[in-house]
C-alpha positions in Angstrom: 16.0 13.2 -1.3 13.4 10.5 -3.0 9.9 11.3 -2.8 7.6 7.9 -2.9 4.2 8.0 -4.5 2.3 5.1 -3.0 -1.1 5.2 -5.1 -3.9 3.5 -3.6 -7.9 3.2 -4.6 -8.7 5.6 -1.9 -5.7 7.1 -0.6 -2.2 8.4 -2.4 0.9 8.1 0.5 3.4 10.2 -0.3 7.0 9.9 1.8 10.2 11.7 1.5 13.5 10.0 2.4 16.8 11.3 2.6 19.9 8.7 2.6 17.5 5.8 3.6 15.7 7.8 6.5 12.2 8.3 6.4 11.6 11.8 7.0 7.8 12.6 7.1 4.7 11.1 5.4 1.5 12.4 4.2 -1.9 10.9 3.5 -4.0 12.3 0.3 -7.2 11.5 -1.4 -6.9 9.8 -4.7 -8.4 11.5 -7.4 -8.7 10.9 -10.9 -10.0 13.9 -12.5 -6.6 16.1 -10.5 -4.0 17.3 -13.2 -0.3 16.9 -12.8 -0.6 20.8 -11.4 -2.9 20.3 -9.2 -1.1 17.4 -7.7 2.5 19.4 -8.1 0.7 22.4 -5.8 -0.6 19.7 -2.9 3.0 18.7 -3.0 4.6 21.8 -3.2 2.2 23.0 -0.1 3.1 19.6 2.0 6.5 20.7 1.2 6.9 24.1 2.5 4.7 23.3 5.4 7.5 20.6 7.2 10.4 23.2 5.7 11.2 20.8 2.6 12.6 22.2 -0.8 11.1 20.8 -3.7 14.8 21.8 -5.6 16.2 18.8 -2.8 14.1 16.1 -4.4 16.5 14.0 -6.6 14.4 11.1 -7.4 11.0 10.4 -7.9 9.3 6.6 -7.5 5.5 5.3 -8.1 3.5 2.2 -7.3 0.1 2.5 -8.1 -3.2 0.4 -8.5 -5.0 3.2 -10.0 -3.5 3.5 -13.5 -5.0 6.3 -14.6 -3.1 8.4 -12.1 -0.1 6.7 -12.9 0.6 9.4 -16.1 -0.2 12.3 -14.2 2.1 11.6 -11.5 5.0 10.8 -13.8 4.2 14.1 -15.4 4.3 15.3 -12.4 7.8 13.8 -11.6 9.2 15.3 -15.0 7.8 19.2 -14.7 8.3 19.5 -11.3 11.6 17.8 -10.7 13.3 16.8 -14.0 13.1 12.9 -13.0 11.6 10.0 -15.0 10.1 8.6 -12.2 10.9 5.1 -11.3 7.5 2.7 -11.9 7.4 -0.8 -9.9 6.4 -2.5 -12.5 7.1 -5.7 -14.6 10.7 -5.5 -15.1 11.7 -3.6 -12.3 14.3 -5.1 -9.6 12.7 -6.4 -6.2 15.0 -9.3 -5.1 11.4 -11.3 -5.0 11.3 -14.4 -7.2 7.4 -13.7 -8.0 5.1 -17.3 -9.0 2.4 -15.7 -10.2 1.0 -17.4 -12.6 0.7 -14.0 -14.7 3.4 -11.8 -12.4 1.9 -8.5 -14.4 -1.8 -9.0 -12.6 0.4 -8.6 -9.5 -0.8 -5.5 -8.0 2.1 -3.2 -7.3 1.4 -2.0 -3.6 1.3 -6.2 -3.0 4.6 -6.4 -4.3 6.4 -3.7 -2.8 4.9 -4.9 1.0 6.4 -8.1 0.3 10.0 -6.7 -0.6 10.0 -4.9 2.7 8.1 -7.5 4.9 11.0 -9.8 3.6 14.1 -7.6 4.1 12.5 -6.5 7.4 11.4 -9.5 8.9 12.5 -12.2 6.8 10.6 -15.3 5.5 8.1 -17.6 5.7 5.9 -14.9 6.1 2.3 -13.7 5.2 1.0 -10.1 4.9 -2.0 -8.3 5.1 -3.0 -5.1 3.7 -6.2 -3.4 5.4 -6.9 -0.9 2.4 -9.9 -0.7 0.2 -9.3 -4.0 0.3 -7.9 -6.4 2.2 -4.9 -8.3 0.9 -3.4 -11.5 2.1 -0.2 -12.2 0.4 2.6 -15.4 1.0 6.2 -15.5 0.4 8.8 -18.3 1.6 11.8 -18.4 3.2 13.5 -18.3 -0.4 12.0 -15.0 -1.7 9.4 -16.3 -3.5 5.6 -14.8 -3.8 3.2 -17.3 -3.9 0.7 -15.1 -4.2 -2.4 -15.2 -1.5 -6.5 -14.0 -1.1 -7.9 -10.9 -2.1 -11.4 -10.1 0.0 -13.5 -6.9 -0.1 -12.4 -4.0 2.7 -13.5 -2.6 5.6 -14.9 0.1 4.3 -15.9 -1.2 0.3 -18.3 -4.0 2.3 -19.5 -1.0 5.0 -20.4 1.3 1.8 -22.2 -2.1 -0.1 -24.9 -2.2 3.5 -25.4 1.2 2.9 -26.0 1.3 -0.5 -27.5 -1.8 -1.4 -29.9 -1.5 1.7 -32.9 0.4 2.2 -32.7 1.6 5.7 -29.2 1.2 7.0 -27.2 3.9 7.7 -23.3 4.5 7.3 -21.6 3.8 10.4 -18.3 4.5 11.8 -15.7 1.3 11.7 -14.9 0.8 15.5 -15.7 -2.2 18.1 -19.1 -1.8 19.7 -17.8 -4.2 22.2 -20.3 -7.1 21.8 -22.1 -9.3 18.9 -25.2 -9.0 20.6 -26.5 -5.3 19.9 -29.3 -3.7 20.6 -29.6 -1.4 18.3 -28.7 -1.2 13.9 -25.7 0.8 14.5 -24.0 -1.2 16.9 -25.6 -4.4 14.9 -23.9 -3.2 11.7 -20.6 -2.5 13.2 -20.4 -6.4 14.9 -21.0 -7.6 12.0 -18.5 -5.4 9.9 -15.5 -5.8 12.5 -16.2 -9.2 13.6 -16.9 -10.6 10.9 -14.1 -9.3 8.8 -11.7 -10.6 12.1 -13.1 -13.6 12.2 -12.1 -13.8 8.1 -8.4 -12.9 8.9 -8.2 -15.7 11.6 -9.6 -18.3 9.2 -7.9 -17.2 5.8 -4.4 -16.8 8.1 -4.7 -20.2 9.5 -5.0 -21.6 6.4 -2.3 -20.2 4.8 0.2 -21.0 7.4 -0.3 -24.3 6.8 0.0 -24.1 2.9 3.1 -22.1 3.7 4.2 -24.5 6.5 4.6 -27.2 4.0 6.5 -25.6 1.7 8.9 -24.9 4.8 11.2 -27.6 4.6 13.4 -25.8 7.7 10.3 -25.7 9.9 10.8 -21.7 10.7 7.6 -20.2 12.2 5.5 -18.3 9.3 5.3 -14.4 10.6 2.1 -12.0 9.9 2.8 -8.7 8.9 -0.3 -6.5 8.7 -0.2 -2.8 7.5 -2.6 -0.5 6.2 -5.1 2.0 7.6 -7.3 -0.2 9.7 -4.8 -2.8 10.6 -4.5 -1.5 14.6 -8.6 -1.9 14.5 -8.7 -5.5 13.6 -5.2 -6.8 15.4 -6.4 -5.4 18.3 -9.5 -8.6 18.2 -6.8 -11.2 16.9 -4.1 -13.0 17.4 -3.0 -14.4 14.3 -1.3 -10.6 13.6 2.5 -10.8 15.2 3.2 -7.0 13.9 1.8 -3.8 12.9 3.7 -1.9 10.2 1.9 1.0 9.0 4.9 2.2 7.2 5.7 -1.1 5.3 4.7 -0.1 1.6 6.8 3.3 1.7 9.7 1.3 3.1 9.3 -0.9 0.4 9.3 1.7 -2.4 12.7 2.8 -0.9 14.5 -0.5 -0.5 13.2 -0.9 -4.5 14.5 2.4 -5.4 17.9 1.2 -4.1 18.0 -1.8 -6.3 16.8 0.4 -9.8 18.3 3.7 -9.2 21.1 4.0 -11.6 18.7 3.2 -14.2 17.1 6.3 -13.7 18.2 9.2 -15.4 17.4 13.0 -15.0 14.9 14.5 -18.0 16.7 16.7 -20.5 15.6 19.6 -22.3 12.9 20.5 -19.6 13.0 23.6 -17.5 11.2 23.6 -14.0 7.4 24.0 -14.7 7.6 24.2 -18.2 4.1 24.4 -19.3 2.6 21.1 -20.8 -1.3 20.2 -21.4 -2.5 17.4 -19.6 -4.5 14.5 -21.2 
């Protein structure tokens, strides 16, 4: 089996897939100050709660934007399982030809959503990621990532109100089913799901033409969206031809399949041999 670490600002995804199949997913919070053991007992818990062996897992891969964690969770990957895990990072096979103008500022989660938007769906295409913040990423019809926009989240600008007001309150993220509201709540959420739809529309539109002219078949651009809260805002546009929530762990696996021989089992380590943790 390969268990997939997808590290996010707020949330870690972990997923388990045997021979290509995924066979369940989790949700975690991200947390810095966790040790390798701490995280190796949440997994070992998730694990015995679906019926899962831990001694099944043969490979381990990570994409992370929080690089802090990044050490504890290959630590994790060596104690636990005996695996060097697999990093998508610079270097690492994706089948993408990346333009970035520095590819290593690439975040990896924007990376490995374009490898499996492209395989899946195929190119021109743009995708969005609703996560602590919302990413808009291009890539041709040629495997190639532009690049794209980077704007604040859902929740990041819902958290700013709060904080960096007076007398607002936090609010839930749903429709209130009207822009004029009567009351702060309902005020607050308009202008936090609206407005951030109204964003996608724009920022989309504009990058379908960039992309359309660097199209010289004339193929339609397709809009992926994935993430958290991408059912809340595709359900108030109609720039969004598909939700896949499961794109980044798909991802992680089809990049797995192009680097696997290059990773090797760790020697000289039993199973949870004691180490210290930095």
């Amino acid at each position: 089996m390969l268990l997939a670490f997808d590290v996010g600002n707020s949330n870690i995804v972990l997923g388990v897939f045997r021979d290509g199949n995924l066979l369940t997913n989790w949700r975690i919070e991200t947390d810095t100050n966790k040790s390798a053991d701490e995280y190796g007992m949440i997994v070992n818990q998730l694990f015995m709660y679906e019926g899962l062996k831990i001694s099944d897992v043969d490979d381990v891969i990570i994409s992370t934007v929080v690089p802090s964690v990044l050490y504890t969770l290959q630590h994790l990957a060596m104690k636990y399982f005996q695996k060097r895990a697999i990093v998508v990072e610079s270097g690492v096979k994706t089948g993408l030809i990346v333009k970035y103008d520095n590819p290593k500022q690439v975040g990896a989660d924007r990376i490995v959503n374009a490898v499996a938007a492209y395989q899946k769906y195929g190119g021109p295409l743009i995708i969005i990621d609703f996560g602590t913040a919302t990413t808009f990423c291009a890539v041709t019809e040629r495997a190639e990532y532009l690049g794209g926009s980077i704007a604040p989240g859902l929740k990041i600008s819902s958290e700013a109100l709060f904080e960096k007001t007076s007398k607002l309150p936090k609010v839930e993220l749903e429709e209130p089913g009207q822009t004029i509201c009567k009351n702060t709540i309902q005020s607050m959420q308009s202008g936090l799901v609206y407005g951030h739809m109204g964003m996608v529309d724009y920022i989309v539109k504009r990058m379908k033409k960039e992309l359309e002219e660097l199209t010289p078949s004339g193929k339609p651009v397709k809009v992926i969206a994935t993430g958290g809260l991408s059912t809340l805002i595709d359900g108030g546009v109609d720039c969004i031809d598909c939700v896949d929530k499961l794109l980044t762990l798909e991802g992680l696996e089809i990049i797995y399949e192009k680097n696997k021989k290059v990773n090797r089992p760790c020697k000289g380590k039993k199973p949870h041999e004691s180490h210290d943790d930095e």
